[in-house]
N, C-alpha and C positions, 0 to 999 in steps of 0.2 A: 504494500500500500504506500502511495510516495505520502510525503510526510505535508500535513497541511500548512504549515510556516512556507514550504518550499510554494504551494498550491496559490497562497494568500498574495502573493508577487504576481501572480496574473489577472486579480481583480483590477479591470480599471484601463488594462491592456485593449487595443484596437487593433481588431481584425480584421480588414477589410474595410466591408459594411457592417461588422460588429463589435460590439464594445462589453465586455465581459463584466458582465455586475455584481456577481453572485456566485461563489461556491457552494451548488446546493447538494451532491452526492460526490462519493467518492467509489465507485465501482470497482472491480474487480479488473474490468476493461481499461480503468484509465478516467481523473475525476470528469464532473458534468456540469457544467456551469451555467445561468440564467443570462442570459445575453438582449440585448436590444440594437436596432439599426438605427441610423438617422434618422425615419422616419417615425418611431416611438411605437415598432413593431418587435414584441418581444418573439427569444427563438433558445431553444434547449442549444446549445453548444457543446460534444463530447471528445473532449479526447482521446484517443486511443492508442495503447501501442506499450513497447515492453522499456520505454527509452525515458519515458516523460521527465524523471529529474537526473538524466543524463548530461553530463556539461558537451563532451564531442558529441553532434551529431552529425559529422560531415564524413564518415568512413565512408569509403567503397559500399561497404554492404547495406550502410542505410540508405546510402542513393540508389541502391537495387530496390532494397521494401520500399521506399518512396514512390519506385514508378510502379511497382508490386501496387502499392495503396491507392495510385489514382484511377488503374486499369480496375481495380474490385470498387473504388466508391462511384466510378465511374458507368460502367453496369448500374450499381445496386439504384441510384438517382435515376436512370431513365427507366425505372418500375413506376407505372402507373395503375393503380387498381384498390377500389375503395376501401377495400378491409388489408391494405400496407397501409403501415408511417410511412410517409415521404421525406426520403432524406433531401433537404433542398439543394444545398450547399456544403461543397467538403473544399479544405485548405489546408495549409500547414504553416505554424507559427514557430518561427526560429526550428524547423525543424521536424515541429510536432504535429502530426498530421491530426484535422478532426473534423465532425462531420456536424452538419448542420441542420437539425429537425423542428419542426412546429412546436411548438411552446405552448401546450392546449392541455387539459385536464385530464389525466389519464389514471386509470386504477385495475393494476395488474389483475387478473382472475386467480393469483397463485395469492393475494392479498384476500380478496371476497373470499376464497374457499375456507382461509384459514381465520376468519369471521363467523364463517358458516355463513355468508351472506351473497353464494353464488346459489342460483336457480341448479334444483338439480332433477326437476322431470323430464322426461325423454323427449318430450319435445323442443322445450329451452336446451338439451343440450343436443340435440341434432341441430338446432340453428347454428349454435357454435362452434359446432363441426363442419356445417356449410362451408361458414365464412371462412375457416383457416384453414381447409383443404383448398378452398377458391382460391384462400393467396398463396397457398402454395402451388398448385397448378400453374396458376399464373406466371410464378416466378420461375419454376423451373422450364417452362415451354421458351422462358430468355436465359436459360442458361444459368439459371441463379440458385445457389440452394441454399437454403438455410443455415444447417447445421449444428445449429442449439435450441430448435423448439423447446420449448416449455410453457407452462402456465405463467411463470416470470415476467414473460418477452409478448405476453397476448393480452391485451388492456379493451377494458369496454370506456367506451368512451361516454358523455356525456347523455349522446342522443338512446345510448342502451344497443349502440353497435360497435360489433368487437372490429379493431384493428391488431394487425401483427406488427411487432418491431425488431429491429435490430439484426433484420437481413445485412449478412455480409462482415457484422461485428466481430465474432471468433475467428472467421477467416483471418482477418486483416490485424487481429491481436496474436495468432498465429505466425503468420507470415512475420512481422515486428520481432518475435523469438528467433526465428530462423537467422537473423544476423545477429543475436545478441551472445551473451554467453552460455545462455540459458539454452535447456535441453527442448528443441523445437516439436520432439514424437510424445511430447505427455500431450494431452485433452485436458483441454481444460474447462471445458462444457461441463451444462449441468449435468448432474449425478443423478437428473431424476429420470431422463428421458434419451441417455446416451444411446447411442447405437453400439452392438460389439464391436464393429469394424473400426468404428472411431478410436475405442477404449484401447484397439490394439494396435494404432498407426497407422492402419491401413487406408489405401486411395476408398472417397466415397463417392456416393451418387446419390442420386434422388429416393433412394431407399431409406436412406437414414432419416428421411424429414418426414417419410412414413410410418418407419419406425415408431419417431418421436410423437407421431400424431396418436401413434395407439394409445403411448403412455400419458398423454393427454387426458386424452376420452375415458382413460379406464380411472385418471383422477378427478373427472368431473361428473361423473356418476357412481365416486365412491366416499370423492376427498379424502383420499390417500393417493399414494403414489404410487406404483406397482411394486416396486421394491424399494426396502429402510434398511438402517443399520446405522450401527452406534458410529462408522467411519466410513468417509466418503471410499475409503479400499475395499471394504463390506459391501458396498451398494454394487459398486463398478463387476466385484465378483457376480452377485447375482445376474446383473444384468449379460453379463460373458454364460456363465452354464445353468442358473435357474430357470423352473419353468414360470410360466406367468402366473400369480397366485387367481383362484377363482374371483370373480365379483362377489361370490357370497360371502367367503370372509368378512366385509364390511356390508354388504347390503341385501338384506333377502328379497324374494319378490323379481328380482331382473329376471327377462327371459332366457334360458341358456346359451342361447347361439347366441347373444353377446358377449360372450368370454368366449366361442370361438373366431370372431373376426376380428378378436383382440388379440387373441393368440396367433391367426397369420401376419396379422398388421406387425407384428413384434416378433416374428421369427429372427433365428440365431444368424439363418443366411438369407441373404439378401433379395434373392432370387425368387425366393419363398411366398414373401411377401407381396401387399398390394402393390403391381406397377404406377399404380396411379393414386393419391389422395383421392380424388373426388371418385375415384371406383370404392374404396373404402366408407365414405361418409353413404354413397348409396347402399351397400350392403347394411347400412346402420339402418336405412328407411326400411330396406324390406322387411326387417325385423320387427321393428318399433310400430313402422307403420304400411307392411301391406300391401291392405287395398287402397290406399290413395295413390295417386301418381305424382314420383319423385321429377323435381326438376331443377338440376346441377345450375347454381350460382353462376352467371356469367360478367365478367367484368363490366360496368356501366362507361367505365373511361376509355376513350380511346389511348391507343401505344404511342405514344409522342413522348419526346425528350424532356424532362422538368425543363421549365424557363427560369435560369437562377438569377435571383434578387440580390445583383450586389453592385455596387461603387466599385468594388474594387477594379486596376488595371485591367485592360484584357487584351494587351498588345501582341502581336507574331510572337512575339519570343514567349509569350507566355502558355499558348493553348499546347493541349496534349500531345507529344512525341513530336510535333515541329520542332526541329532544331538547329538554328543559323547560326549563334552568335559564340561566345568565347568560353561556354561551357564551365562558365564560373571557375574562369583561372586555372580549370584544373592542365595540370602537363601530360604530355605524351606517353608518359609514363602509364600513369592514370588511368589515361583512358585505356590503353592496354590493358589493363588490368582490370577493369571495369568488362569489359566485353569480353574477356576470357570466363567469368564467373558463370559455374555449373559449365562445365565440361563445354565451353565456346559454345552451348547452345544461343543461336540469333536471335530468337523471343528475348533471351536474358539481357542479352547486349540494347536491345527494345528499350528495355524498365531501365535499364540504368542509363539511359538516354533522356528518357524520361522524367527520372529519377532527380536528374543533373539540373534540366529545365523548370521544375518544382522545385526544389530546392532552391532555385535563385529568389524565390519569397522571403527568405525566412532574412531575420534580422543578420545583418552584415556588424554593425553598430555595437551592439550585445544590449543595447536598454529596450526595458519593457515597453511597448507603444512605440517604438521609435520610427520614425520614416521608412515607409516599405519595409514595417515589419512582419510584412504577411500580403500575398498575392491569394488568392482567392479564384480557384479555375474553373473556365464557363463546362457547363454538361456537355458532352456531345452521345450522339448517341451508341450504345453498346457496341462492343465489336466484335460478338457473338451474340448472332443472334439465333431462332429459330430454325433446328436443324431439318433440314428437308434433302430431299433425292435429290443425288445429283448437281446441288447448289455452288459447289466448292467450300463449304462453309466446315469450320475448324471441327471436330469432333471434339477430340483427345489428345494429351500428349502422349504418345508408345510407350514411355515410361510411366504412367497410371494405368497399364492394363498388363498386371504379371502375366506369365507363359500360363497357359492352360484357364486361361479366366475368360472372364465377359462382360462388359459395361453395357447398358440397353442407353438410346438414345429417343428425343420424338423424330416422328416423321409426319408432316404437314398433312393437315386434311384426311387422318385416320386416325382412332383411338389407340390400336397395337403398336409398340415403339419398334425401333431398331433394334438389332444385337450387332454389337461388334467382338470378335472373338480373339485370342491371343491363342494359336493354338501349340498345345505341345512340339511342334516342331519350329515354332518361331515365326511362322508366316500368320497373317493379320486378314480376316476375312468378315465381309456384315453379311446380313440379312433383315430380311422386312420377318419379323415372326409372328405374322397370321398365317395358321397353321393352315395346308390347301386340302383339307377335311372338312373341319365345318368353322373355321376363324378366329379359333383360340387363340391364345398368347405363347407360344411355346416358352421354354426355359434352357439355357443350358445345366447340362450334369457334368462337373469337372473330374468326376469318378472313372465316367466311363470319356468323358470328351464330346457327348453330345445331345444335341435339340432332341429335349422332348414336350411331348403336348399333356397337359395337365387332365384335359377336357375326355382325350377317347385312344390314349394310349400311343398315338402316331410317333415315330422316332425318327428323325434326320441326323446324315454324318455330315457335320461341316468343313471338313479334311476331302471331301467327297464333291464339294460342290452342291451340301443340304438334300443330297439324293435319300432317299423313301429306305430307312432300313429295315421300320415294323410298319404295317398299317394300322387303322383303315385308310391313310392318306394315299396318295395314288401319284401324286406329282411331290417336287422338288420345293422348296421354300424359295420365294423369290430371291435373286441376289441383288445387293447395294454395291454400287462402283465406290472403290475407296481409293486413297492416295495417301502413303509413308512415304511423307515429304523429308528433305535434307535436317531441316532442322529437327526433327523427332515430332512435327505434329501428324493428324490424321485427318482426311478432311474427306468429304462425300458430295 
């Protein structure tokens, strides 16, 4: 926790277009401060990152997480869709990168639960399972995942509708360890709703936010958590090899098959589970409710880039990855050294490009407030976006899909995602996995190495070309054109 003397030097500081008023939390992430603009519009202020009362912050590797921090706040701001916080504005202050949210009355559900003063009939809690499978949906079909759902990070707001927060926050407090000294493979996510894969270092995907979603839903129709312990090492255990405890533990009366769609939502592997939030929050209707007809949350806002509200600068030298001018002094040396980082992969050489151009915000001077002690960068919009056929558009990097695995991806204008496969022998192959039986999801098995269909038994060898190994299927699984480009990304 940095120390609030150190904290209390930032009151009174100008950002931009903000002026920092108030130290009113001090997070785990990094403190939060009450801010107001020129115009006497207040704004939550947060910093983030593993560095905040660091005296150097001009190493090589912070100028890596810096461009690392603008490419993840950068995504997570042009999320538009009614049940996210909107991050509006992100910057960095002598160094300090932080992000800039709406200043509006918010009350965590992990708060009301432990009041007893959260709704917990089935129907008030299938709304709130709409809403935060919708943003999750949302967010992952741009590319965006979560990562630390919890009851925490999901606030009802005033009007009595939930919004989600703090997309992109673990990442980017993540990423800040990776150049520090500090050991970058712990999790530091909540302990209520971790994913295995997380707990144990492992690359994630859209799974985990599913995951997270069960142990959600399983704590707002019990108020508890799915698994306690006297030590957040206790909990992290369960979560790695226990089973899910029943609902009736704490509640009698629920239907049973809600502790079975809480038990796939929350399986050990990934694959297991719901492909989709919003396929989950319906299997809660059919349960709950039936004979009515469910109909999936769809965003009201259009996809357009946040328009950010600021004063500050916003000249050539300043917007994302453009880069003309003298790279803040650094020598030849430097920058050699700079773009060697992570084995000369070119993305990297990117962020620290980037990194360099950010960085030229931050106070030169060393006084609080001082003249262009902070540049403030305009949104542009994602640079992954929505994966479809054939787009050219980034997948994966080859080094997040171990030999013999499989990360699923969306595909535009159908509910079944992508697989992409790493196969035992090294070679890199997708597929569409609507199954050509009756339009399952298929899954891979890393057992045997290949696509099976959940629904009617059908088996594909992806080493094969997805050719028919059991029936009833009768054809091959569609294939996806890929590209294992130089620099180690994957793109389709």
């Amino acid at each position: 926790m940095v120390e609030r003397a150190f904290l209390e030097q930032f009151t009174g500081a100008t950002l931009g277009n903000y002026r920092l008023e108030q130290l009113i939390e001090q997070s785990k992430w990094g403190p939060v401060f009450l801010a107001s603009s020129r115009t006497g519009t207040s704004y939550t202020i947060r910093f983030v990152g593993a560095h905040i009362q660091e005296k150097e912050l001009d190493t090589d590797a912070h100028i890596v997480f810096l461009g690392r921090f603008q490419q993840e706040a950068n995504q997570v701001a042009a999320l538009s869709h009614p049940h996210i916080l909107p991050l509006l504005d992100y910057g960095n202050y002598r160094g300090r990168p932080y992000l800039v949210y709406p200043h509006i009355p918010l009350t965590s559900l992990r708060s009301l639960l432990a009041q007893s003063a959260a709704p917990t009939d089935l129907k008030s809690v299938g709304r709130y399972l709409d809403q935060t499978a919708s943003a999750l949906e949302y967010a992952h079909e741009h590319a965006v995942i979560h990562r630390n759902l919890s009851t925490a990070c999901i606030y009802i707001q005033a009007n009595r509708q939930l919004t989600v927060g703090e997309f992109g926050l673990i990442r980017i407090y993540e990423l800040s360890r990776q150049d520090s000294s500090q050991t970058g493979k712990i999790f530091n996510g909540s302990s209520e709703s971790s994913s295995p894969e997380q707990l144990l270092g492992r690359p994630i995907d859209a799974y985990a936010d599913t995951y997270a979603l069960g142990a959600v839903l399983y704590r707002l129709l019990t108020g508890h958590p799915p698994f306690s312990g006297k030590t957040r090492e206790e909990v992290m255990r369960q979560h790695l090899y226990a089973e899910v405890p029943s609902l009736k533990l704490w509640r009698q009366g629920l239907p049973v098959d809600l502790d079975h769609i809480i038990i796939k939502a929350m399986a050990k592997e990934p694959m297991r589970r719901y492909r989709q939030p919003i396929i989950f929050a319906q299997s809660y209707h059919q349960i709950v409710a039936p004979y009515e007809p469910y109909s999936p949350l769809i965003a009201s806002q259009p996809v357009t880039p946040v328009q950010v509200q600021s004063f500050a600068q916003t000249s050539a030298s300043l917007r994302p990855v453009k880069v003309e001018r003298n790279w803040m002094r650094l020598s030849r040396r430097r920058i050699v050294a700079l773009l060697a980082i992570s084995v000369g992969v070119v993305a990297t050489g990117s962020m620290a490009i980037a990194g360099a151009e950010f960085l030229k915000g931050r106070s030169l001077s060393g006084g609080v407030g001082a003249p262009n002690a902070n540049k403030t960068v305009p949104v542009a919009p994602p640079s992954m976006k929505n994966v479809a056929r054939g787009n050219g558009t980034t997948l994966i990097q080859s080094a997040e899909v171990p030999v013999n695995s499989a990360k699923t991806f969306p595909i535009a204008n159908q509910s079944n995602p992508g697989v992409l496969i790493h196969l035992p022998n090294n070679r890199f192959v997708a597929f569409d996995t609507t199954c050509t039986h009756a339009s399952c999801s298929v899954n891979y098995d890393p057992q045997d190495s290949l696509l099976k269909c959940p629904c009617h038994g059908a088996i594909f060898d992806p080493a094969k070309n997805a050719e028919v190994v059991q029936g009833p299927a009768q054809t091959p699984l569609a294939p996806i054109k890929i590209t294992v480009n130089a620099d180690g990304t994957i793109t389709a």
